[in-house]
N, C-alpha and C positions, 0 to 999 in steps of 0.2 A: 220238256217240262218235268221230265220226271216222274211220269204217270202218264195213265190213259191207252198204256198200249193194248194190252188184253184185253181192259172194259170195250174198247172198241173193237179193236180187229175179230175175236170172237164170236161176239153179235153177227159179222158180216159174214165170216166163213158158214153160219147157220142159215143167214138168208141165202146166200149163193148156193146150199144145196147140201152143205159136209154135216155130216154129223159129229155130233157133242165129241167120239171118242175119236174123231178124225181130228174134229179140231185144238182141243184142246192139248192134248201133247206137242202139237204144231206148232202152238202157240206159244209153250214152254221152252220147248230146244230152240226157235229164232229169237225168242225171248233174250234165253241164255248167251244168243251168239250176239245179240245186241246191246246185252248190260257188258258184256266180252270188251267190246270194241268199241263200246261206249266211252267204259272207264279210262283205254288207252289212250283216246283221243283229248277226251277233259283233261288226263293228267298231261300229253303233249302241247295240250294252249294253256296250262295253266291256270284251267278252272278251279283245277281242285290240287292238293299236295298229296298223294298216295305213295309215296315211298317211305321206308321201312320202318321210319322213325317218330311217322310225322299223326299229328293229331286225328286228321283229316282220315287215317286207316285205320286205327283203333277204332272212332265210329262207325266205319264201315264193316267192321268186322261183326263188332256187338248188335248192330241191325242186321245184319246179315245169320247169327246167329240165331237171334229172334223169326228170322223171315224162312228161315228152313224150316226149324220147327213148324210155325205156323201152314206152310206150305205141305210139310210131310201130315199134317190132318186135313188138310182140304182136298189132298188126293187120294187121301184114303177117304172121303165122307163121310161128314156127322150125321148119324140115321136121325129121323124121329125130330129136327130143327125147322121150323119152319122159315120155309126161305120167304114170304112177304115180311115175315119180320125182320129178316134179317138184311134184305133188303135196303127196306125203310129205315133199319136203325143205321146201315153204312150212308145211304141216300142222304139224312137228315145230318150227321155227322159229320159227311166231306163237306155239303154245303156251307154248315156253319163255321167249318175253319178255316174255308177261304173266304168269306166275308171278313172275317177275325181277323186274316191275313191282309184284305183288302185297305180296313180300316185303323189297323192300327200298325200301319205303315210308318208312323212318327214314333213310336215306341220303340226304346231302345232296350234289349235286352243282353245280358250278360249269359254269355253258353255254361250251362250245367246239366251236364250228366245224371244227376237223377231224371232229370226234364225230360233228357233227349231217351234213356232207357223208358220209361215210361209210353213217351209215343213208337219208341220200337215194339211194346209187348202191346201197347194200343190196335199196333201193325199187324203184328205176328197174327192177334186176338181175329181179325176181320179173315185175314188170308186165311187161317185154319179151319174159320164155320161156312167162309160163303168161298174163296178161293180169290177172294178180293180185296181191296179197298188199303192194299199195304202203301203203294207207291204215292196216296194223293195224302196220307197219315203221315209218312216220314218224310216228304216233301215239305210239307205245308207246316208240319211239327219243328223240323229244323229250323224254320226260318223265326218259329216262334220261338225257339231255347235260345237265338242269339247269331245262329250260322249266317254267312249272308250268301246272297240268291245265286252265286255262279256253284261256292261249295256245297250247296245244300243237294242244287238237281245232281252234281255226280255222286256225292256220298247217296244219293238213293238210288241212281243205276248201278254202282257196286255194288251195295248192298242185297240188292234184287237179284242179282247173277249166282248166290248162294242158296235164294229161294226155289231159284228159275233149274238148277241142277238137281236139287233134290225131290222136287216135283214132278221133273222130266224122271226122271231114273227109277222112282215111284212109278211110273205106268208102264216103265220098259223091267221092272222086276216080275211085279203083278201079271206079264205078259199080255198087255193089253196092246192090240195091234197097234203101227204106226204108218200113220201113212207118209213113205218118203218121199214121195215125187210134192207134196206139199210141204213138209218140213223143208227140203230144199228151196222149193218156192220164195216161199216167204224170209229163210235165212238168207239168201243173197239180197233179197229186198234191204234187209234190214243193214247188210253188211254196206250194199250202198250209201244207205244214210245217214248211217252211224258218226260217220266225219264230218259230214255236211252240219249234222245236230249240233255236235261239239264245236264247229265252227261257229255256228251262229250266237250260242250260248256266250263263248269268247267274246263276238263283238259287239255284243249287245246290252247297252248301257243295266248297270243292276235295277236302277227304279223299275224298265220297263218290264224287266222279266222276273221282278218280283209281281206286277201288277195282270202278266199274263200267268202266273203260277196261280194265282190268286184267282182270275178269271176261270180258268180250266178246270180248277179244283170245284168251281159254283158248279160251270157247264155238267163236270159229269156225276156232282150229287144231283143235279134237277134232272137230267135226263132221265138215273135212277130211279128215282120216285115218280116222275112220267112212264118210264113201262107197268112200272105196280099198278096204275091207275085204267093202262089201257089192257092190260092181262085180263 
């Protein structure tokens, strides 16, 4: 879909037992190995055009751009923010744009770049105070400036693969330990399903994966604002 790998996997590596600086880099480097292998595979079925000339890379470059930044402050952490709020304002905000997405599914839109820059720095904006909320922004953003639903999810796993490096390398400068028998873990998982995703994306009519992009986007704002409530 394009999102939801961190919001989730995260979460789980915390209940299983690892801690925040175990996980968190772990999450970053398979991350990394997954938008990697993600993008080759979208561009191998022809989800997306990613060669040298093509629209489809410019976009990815310019969110990508955006998504480093954003990512080189969230692993440095914003002191003194509070995370309920910030929470609630990414929680209330995916929600809303995948309903937006949901329903205004017959709305045809013409792609502009002020549009899609805008939800880049929307992106960057989330990832750099909470370490979040990039993937379900440019996903769901794209599909509003006009993108349709196969190029949209790979311009956001490329995109991502820029965030996902400078975030990793961020905690491996800082010297903050890494745990690699987990980073490995979780990278070959990822390496596994990286084709499988990109195949299914390929064969899967665009209404419906626009309407699961849309779906996904609700699921992990309400989930969001479900732990604020039970915290």
């Amino acid at each position: 879909m394009g999102m939801g790998y961190g919001f989730t996997v995260t979460p789980l590596l915390l209940v299983l037992g690892f801690s925040p600086i175990q996980a968190v880099p772990a999450v970053l480097f398979s991350s990394l190995v997954g938008n990697l292998l993600s993008s080759y595979f979208h561009h191998q079925f022809k989800n997306v055009d990613l060669s040298v000339d093509s629209v489809h890379l410019r976009i990815s470059l310019i969110m990508g751009g955006f998504g480093s930044i954003g990512s080189l402050f969230g692993a440095l952490v914003a002191i003194g923010i509070s995370t309920f709020h910030l929470n609630l304002y990414i929680g209330l905000m995916v929600t809303t744009l995948g309903f937006f997405v949901l329903f205004s599914r017959k709305l045809k839109l013409r792609f502009s770049w002020p549009r899609m820059v805008a939800f880049g720095a929307i992106g960057a904006f989330n990832k750099g105070i909470s370490g979040s909320g990039f993937g379900p922004i440019v996903t769901t953003g794209g599909l509003l400036v006009g993108l349709d639903e196969k190029a949209t999810v790979s311009i956001q796993s490329f995109s991502e693969l820029f965030a996902s490096i400078v975030g990793f390398l961020t905690f491996v400068l800082s010297r903050a330990p890494v745990d690699v028998y987990l980073t490995l873990a979780m990278s070959i998982g990822v390496a596994f399903s990286s084709p499988i995703a990109a195949f299914i994306v390929h064969k899967m009519p665009a209404e419906k994966l626009r309407w699961l992009i849309a779906l996904t986007a609700i699921l992990l704002g309400v989930i969001t604002l479900i732990r604020l409530l039970l915290v």
